[in-house]
VMD Tcl script that builds the backbone (N, CA, C; Angstrom):
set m [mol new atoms 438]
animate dup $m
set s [atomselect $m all]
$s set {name element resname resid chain x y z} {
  {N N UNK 1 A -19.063 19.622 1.378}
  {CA C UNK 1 A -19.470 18.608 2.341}
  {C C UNK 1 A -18.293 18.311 3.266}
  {N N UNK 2 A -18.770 18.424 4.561}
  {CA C UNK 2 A -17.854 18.018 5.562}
  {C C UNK 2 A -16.951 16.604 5.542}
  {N N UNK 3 A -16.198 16.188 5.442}
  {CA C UNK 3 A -15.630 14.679 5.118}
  {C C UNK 3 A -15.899 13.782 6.268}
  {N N UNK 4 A -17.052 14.214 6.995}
  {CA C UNK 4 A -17.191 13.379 8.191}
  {C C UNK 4 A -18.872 13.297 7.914}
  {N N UNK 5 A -19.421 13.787 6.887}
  {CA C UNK 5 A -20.803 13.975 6.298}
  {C C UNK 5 A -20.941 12.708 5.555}
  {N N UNK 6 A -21.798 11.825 6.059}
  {CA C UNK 6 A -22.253 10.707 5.061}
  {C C UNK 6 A -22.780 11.047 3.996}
  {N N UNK 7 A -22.675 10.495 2.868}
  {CA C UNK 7 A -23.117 10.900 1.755}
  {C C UNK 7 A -24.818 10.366 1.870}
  {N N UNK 8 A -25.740 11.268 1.322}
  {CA C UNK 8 A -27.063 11.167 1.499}
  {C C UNK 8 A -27.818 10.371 0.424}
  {N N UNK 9 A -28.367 9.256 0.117}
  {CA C UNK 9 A -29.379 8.855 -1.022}
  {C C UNK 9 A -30.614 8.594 -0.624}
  {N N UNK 10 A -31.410 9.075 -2.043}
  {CA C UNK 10 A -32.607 8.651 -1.964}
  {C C UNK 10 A -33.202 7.172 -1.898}
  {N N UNK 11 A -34.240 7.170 -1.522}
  {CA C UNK 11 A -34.801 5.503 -1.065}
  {C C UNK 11 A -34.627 4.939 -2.298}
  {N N UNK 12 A -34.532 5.497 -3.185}
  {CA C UNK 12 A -34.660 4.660 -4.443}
  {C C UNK 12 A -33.444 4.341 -5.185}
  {N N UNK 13 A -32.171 5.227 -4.484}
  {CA C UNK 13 A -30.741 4.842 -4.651}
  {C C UNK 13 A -30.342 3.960 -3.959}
  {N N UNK 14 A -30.902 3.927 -2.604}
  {CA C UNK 14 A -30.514 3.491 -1.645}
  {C C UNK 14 A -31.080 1.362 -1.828}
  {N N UNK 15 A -31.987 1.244 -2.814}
  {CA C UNK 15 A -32.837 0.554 -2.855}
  {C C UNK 15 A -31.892 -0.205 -4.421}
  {N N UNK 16 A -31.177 0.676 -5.349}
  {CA C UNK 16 A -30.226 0.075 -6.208}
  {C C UNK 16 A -29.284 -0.306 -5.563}
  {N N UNK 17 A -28.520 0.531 -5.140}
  {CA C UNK 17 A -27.362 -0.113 -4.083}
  {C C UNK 17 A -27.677 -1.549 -3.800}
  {N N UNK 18 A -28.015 -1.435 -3.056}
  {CA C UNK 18 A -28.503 -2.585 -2.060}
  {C C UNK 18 A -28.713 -4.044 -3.539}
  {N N UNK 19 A -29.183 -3.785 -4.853}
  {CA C UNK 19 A -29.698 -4.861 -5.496}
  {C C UNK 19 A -28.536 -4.961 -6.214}
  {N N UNK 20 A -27.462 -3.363 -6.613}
  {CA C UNK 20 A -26.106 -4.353 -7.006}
  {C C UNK 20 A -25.017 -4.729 -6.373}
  {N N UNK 21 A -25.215 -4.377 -5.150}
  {CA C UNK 21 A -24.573 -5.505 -4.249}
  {C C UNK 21 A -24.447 -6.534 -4.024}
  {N N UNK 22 A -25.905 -6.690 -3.946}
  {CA C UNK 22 A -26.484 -8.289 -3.438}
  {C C UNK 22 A -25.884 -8.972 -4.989}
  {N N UNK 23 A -26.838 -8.402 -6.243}
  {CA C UNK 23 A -26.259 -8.880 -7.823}
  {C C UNK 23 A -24.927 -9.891 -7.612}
  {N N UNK 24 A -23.490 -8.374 -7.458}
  {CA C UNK 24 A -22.390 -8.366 -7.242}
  {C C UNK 24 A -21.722 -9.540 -6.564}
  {N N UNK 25 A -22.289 -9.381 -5.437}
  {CA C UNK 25 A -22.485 -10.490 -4.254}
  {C C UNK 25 A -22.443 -11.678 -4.719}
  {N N UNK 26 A -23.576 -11.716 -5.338}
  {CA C UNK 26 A -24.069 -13.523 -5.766}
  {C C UNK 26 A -23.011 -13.781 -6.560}
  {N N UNK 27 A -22.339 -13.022 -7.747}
  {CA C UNK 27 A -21.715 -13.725 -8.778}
  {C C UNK 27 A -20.285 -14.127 -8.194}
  {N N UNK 28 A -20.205 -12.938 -7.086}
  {CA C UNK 28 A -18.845 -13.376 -6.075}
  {C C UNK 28 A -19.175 -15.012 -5.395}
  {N N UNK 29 A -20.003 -15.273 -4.842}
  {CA C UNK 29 A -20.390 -16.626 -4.390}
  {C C UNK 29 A -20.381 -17.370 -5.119}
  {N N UNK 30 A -20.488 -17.314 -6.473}
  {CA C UNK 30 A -20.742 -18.187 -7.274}
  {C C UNK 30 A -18.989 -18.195 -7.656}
  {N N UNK 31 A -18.272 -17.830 -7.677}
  {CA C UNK 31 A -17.015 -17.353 -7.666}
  {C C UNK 31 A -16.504 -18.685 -6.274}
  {N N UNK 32 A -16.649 -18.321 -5.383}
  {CA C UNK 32 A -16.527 -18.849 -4.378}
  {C C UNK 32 A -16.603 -20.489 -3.644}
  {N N UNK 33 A -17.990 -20.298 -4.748}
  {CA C UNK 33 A -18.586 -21.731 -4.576}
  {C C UNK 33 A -17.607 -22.938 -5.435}
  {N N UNK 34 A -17.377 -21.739 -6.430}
  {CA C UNK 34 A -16.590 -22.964 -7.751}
  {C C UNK 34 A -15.141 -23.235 -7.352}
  {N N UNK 35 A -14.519 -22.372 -6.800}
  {CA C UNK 35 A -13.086 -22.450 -6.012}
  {C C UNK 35 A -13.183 -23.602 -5.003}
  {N N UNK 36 A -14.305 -23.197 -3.749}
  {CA C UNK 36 A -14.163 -24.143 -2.807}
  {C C UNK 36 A -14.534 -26.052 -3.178}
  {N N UNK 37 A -15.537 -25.448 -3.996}
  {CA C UNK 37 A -15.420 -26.813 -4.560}
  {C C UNK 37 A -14.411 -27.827 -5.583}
  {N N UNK 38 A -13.587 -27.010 -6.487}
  {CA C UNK 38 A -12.461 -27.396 -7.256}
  {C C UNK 38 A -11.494 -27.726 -5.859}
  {N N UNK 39 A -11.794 -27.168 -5.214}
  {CA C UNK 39 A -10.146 -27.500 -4.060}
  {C C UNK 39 A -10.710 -28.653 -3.060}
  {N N UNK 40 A -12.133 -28.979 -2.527}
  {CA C UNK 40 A -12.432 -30.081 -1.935}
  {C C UNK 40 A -12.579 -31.031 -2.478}
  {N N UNK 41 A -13.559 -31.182 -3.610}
  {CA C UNK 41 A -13.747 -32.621 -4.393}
  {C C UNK 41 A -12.824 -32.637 -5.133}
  {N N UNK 42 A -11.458 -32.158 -5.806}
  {CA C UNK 42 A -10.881 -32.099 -6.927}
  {C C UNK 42 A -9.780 -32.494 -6.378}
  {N N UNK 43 A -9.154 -31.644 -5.169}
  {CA C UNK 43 A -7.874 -31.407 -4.310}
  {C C UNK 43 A -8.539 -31.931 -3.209}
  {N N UNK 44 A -8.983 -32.528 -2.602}
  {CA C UNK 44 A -9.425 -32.988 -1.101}
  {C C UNK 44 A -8.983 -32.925 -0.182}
  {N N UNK 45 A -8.764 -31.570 -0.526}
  {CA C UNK 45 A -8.493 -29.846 0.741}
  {C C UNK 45 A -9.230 -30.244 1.969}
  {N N UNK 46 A -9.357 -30.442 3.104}
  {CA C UNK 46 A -10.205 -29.827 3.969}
  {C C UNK 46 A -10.893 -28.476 4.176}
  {N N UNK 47 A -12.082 -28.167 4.820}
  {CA C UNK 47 A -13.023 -27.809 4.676}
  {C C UNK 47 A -11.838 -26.276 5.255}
  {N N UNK 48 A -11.002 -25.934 5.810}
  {CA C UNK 48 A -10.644 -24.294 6.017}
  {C C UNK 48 A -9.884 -24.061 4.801}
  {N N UNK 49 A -9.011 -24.260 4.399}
  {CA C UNK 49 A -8.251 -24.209 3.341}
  {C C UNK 49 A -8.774 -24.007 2.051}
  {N N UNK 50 A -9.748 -24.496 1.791}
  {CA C UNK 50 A -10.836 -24.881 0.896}
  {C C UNK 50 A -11.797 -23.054 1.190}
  {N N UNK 51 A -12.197 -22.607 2.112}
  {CA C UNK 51 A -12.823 -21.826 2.305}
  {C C UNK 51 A -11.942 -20.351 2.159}
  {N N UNK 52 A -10.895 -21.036 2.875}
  {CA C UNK 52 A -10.110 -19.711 3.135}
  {C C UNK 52 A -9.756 -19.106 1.314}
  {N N UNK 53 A -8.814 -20.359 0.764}
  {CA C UNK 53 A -8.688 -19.694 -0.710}
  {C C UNK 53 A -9.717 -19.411 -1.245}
  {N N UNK 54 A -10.928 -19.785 -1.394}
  {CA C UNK 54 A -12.110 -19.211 -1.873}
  {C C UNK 54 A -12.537 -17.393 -1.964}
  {N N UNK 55 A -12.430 -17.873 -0.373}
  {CA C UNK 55 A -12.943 -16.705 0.181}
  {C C UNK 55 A -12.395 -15.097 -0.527}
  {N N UNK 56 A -11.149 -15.466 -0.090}
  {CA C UNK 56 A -9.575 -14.746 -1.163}
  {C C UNK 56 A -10.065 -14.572 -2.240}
  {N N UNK 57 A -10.404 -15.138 -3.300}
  {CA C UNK 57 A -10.977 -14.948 -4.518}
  {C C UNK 57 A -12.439 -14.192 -4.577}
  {N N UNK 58 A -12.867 -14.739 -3.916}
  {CA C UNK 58 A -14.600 -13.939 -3.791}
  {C C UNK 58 A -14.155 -12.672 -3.641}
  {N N UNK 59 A -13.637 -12.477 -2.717}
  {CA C UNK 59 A -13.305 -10.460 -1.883}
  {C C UNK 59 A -12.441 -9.919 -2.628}
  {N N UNK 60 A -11.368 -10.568 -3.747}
  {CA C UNK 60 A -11.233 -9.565 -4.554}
  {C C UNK 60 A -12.040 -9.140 -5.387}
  {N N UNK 61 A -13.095 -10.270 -6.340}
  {CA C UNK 61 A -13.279 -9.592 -6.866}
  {C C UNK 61 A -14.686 -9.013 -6.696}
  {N N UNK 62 A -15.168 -9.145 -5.525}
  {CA C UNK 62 A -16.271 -8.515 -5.146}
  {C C UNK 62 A -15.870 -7.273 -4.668}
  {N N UNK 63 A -14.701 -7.024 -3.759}
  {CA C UNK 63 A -14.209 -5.538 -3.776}
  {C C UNK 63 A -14.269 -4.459 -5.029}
  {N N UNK 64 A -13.375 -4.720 -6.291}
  {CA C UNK 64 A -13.429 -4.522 -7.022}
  {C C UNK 64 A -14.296 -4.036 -7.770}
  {N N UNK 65 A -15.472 -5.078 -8.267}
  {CA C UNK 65 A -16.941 -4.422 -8.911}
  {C C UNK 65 A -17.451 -3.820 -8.419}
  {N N UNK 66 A -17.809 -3.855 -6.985}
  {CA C UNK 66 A -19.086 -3.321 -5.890}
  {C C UNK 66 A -18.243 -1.703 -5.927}
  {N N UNK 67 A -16.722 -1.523 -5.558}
  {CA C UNK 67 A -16.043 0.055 -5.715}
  {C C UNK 67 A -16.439 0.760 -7.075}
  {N N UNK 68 A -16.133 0.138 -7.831}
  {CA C UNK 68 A -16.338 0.749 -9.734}
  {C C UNK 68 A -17.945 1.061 -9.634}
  {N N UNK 69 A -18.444 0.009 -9.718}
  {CA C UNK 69 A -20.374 0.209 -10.156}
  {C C UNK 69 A -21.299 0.278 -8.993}
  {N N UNK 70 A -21.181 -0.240 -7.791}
  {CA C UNK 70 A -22.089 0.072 -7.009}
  {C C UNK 70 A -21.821 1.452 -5.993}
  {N N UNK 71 A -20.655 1.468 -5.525}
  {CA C UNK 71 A -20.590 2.667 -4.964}
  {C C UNK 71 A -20.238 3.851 -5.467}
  {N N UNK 72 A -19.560 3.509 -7.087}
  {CA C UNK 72 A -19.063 4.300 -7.344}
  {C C UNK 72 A -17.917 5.262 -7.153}
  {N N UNK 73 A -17.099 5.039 -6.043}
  {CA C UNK 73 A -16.135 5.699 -5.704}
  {C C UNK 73 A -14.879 5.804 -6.320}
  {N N UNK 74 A -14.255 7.506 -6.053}
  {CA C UNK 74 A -12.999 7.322 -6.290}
  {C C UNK 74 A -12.341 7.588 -5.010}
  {N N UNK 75 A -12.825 6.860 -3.922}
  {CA C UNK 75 A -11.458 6.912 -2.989}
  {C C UNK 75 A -10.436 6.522 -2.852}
  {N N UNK 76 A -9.631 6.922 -2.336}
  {CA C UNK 76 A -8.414 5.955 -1.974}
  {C C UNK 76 A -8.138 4.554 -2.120}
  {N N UNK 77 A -7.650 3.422 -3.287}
  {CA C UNK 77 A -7.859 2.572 -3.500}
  {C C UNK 77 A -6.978 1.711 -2.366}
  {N N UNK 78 A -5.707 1.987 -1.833}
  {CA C UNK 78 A -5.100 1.402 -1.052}
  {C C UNK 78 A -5.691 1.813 0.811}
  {N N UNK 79 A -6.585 2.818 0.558}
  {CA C UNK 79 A -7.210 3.486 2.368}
  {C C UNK 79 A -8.070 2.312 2.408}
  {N N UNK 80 A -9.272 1.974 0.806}
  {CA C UNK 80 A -10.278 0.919 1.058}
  {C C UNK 80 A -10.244 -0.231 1.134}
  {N N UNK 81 A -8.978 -0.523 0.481}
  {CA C UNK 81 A -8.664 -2.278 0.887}
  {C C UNK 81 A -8.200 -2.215 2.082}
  {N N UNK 82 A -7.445 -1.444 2.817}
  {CA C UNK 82 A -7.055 -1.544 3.950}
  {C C UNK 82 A -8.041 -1.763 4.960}
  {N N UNK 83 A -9.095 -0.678 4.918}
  {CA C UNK 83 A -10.379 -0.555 5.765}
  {C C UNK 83 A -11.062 -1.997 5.680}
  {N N UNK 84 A -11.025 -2.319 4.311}
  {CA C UNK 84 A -11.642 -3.895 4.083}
  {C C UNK 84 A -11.161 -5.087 4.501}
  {N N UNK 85 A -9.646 -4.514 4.456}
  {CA C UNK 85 A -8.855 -5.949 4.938}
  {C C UNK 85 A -9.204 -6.195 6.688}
  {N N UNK 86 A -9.139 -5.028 7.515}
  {CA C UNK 86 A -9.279 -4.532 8.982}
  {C C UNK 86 A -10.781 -5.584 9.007}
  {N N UNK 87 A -12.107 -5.452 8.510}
  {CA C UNK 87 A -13.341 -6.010 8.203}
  {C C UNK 87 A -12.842 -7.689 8.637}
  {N N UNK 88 A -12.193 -8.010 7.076}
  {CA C UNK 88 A -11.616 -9.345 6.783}
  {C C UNK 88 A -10.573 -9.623 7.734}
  {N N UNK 89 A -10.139 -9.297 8.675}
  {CA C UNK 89 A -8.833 -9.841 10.141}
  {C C UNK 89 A -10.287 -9.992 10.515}
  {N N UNK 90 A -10.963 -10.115 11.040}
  {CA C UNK 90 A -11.976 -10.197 11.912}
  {C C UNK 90 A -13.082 -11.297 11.428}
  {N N UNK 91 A -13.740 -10.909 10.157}
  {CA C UNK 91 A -14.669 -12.041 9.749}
  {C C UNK 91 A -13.710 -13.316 9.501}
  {N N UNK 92 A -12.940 -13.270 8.676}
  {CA C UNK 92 A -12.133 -14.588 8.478}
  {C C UNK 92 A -12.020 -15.346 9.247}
  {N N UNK 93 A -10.556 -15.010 10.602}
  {CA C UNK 93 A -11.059 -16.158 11.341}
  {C C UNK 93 A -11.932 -16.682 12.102}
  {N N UNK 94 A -12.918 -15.849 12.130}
  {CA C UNK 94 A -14.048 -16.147 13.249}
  {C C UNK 94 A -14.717 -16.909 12.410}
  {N N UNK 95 A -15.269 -16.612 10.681}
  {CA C UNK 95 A -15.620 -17.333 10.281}
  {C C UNK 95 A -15.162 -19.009 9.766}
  {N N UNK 96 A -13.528 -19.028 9.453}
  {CA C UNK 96 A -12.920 -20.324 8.972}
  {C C UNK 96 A -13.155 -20.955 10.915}
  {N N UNK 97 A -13.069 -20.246 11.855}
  {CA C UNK 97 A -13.449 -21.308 12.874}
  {C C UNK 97 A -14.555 -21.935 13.413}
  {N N UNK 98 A -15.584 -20.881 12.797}
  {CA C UNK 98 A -17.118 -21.687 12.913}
  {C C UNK 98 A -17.643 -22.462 11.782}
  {N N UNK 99 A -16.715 -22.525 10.773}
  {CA C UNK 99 A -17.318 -22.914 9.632}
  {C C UNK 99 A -16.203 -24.704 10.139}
  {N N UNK 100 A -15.410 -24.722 10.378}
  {CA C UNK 100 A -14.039 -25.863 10.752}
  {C C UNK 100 A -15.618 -26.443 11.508}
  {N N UNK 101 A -15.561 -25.895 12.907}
  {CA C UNK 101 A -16.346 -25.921 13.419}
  {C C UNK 101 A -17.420 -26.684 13.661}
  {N N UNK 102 A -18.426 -26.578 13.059}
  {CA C UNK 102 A -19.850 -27.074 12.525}
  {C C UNK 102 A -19.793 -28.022 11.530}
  {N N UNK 103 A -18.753 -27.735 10.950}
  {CA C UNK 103 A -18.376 -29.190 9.730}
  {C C UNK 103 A -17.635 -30.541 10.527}
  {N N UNK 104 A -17.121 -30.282 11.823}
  {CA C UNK 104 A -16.760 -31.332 12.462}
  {C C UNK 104 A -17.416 -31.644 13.016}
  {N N UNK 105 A -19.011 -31.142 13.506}
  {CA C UNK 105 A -19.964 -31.606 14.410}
  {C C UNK 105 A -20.911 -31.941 13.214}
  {N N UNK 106 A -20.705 -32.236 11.908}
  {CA C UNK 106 A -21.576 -33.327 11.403}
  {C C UNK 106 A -22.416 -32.341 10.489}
  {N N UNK 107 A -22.336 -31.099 10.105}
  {CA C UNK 107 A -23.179 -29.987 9.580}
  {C C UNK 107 A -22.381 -30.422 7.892}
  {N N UNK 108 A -23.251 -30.479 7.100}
  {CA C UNK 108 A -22.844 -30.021 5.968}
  {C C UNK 108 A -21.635 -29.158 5.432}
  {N N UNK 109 A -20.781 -29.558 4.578}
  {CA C UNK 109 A -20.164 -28.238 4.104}
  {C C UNK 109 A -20.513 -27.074 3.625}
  {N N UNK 110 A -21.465 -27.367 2.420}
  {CA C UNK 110 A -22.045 -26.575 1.759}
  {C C UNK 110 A -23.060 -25.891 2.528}
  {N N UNK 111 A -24.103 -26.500 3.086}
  {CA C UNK 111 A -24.946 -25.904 4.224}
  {C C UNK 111 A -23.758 -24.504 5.547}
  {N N UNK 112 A -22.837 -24.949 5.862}
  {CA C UNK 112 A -22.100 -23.942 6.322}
  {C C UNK 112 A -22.131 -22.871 5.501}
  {N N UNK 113 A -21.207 -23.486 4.353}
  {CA C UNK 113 A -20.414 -22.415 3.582}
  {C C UNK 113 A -21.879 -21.349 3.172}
  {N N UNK 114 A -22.841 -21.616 2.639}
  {CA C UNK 114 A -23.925 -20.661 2.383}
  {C C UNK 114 A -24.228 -20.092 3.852}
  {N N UNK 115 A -24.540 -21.171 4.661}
  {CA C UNK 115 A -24.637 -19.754 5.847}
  {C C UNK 115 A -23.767 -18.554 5.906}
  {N N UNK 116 A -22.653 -19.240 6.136}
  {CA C UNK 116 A -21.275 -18.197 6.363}
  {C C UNK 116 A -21.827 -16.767 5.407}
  {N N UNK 117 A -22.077 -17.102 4.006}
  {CA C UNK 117 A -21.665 -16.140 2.960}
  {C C UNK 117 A -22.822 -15.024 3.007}
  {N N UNK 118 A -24.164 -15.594 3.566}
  {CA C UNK 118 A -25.318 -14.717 3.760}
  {C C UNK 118 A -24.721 -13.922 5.026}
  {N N UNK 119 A -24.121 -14.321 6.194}
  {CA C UNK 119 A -23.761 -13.468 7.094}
  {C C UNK 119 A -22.647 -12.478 6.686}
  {N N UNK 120 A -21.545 -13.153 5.738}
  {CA C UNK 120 A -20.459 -12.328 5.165}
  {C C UNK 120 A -21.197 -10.988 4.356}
  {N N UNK 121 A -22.319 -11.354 3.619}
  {CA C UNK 121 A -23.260 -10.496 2.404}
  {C C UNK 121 A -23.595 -9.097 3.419}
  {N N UNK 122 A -24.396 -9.351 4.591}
  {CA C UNK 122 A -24.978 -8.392 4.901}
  {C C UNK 122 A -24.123 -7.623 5.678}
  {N N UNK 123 A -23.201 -8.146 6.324}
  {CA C UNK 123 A -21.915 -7.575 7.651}
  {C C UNK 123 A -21.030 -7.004 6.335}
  {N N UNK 124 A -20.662 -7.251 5.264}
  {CA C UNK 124 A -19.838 -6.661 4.365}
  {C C UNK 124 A -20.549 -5.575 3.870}
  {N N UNK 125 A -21.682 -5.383 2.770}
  {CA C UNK 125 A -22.541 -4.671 2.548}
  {C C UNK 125 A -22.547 -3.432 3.679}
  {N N UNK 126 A -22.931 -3.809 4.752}
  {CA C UNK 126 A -22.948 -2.233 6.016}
  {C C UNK 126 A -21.002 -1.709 6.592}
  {N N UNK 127 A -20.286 -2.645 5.830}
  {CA C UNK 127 A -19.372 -2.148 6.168}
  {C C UNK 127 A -18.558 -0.992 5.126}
  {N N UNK 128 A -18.767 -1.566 4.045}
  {CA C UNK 128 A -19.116 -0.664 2.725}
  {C C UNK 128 A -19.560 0.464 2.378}
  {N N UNK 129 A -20.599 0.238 2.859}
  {CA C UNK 129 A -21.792 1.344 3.094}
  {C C UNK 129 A -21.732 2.722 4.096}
  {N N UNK 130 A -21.636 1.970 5.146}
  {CA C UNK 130 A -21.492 2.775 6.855}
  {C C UNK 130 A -20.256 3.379 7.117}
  {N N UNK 131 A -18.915 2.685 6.475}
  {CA C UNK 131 A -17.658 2.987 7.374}
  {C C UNK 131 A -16.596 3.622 5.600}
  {N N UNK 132 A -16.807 2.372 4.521}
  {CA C UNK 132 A -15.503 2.815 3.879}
  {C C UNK 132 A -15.652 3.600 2.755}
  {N N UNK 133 A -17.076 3.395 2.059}
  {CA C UNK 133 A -17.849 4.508 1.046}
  {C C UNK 133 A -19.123 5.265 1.378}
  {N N UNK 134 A -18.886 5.373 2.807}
  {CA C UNK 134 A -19.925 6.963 3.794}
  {C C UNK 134 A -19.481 7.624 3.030}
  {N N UNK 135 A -18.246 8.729 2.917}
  {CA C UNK 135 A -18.372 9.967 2.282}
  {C C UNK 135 A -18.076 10.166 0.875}
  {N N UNK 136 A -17.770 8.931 -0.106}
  {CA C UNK 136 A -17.051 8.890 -1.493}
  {C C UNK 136 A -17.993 8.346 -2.213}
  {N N UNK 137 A -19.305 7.759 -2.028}
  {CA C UNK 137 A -20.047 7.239 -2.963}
  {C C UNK 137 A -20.816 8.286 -3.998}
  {N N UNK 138 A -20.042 7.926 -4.991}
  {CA C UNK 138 A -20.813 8.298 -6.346}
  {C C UNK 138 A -19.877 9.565 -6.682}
  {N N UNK 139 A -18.315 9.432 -6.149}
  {CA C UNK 139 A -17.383 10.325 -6.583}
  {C C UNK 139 A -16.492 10.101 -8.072}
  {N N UNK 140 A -17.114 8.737 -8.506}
  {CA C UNK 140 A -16.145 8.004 -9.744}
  {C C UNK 140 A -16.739 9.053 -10.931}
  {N N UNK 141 A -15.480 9.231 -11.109}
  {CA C UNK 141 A -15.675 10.209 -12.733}
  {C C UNK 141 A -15.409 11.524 -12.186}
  {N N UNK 142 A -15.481 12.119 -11.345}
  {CA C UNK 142 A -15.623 13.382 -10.830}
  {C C UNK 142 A -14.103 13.821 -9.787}
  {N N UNK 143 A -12.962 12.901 -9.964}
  {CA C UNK 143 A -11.804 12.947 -9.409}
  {C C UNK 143 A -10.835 14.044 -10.514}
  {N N UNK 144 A -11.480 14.382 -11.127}
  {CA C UNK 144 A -10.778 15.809 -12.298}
  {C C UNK 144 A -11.305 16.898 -11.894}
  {N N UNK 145 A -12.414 17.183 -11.741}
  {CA C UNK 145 A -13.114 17.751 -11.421}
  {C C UNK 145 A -13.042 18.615 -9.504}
  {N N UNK 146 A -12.556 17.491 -8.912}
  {CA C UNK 146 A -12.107 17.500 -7.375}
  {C C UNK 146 A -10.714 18.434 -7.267}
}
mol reanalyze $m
mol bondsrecalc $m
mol representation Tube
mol addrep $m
């Protein structure tokens, strides 16, 4: 396979993916949720600080599981955080400034912060997918073999 060849799945791989992501996903939020909240009601952080360390915690360890079990890859572990981090310069602050944002015009925290994370879910997910495990998904175990 050409290394510029997306890796091909069936609808019905394509259809797991997608549910241990999302899985993955949620338990990262839930990850997320419990951080931002220990640091606002506990530490009475304001609402970026509060998000930002969260956030930090969610994406590791949602990086992490989603590489091992959902995509399966053995790529480059320092090429994919990099590619991910490039993702994260971009969502972060756009997101800690709309999330600052909307919480100063009277919006909920929590009502943000779940928006934010459904937009983070699906823009992360295709970035995953499309750009940093296109040609390595479902290479884990098979790096001896390579």
């Amino acid at each position: 396979m050409d290394t510029k060849d997306t890796v091909a799945l069936s609808k019905q791989e394509n259809l797991v993916q997608i549910g241990k992501f999302t899985l993955f996903s949620i338990s990262a939020g839930i990850i997320q949720v419990v951080v931002f909240t220990l640091l606002e009601e506990l530490m009475h952080l304001p609402y970026w600080p509060s998000y930002l360390i969260a956030l930090i915690a969610s994406v590791l360890y949602n990086f992490t599981v989603n590489r091992r079990f959902t995509f399966k890859s053995a790529n480059n572990i320092p090429k994919a955080m990099l590619q991910l981090g490039i993702y994260y310069a971009l969502f972060t602050p756009l997101s800690t400034w709309w999330g600052d944002a909307l919480v100063r015009h009277g919006f909920s925290d929590y009502l943000v912060l779940g928006g934010t994370m459904v937009i983070n879910l699906i823009t992360e997910f295709s970035v995953n997918r499309f750009i940093i495990y296109r040609t390595s998904m479902n290479t884990r175990g098979q790096e001896k073999a390579l």
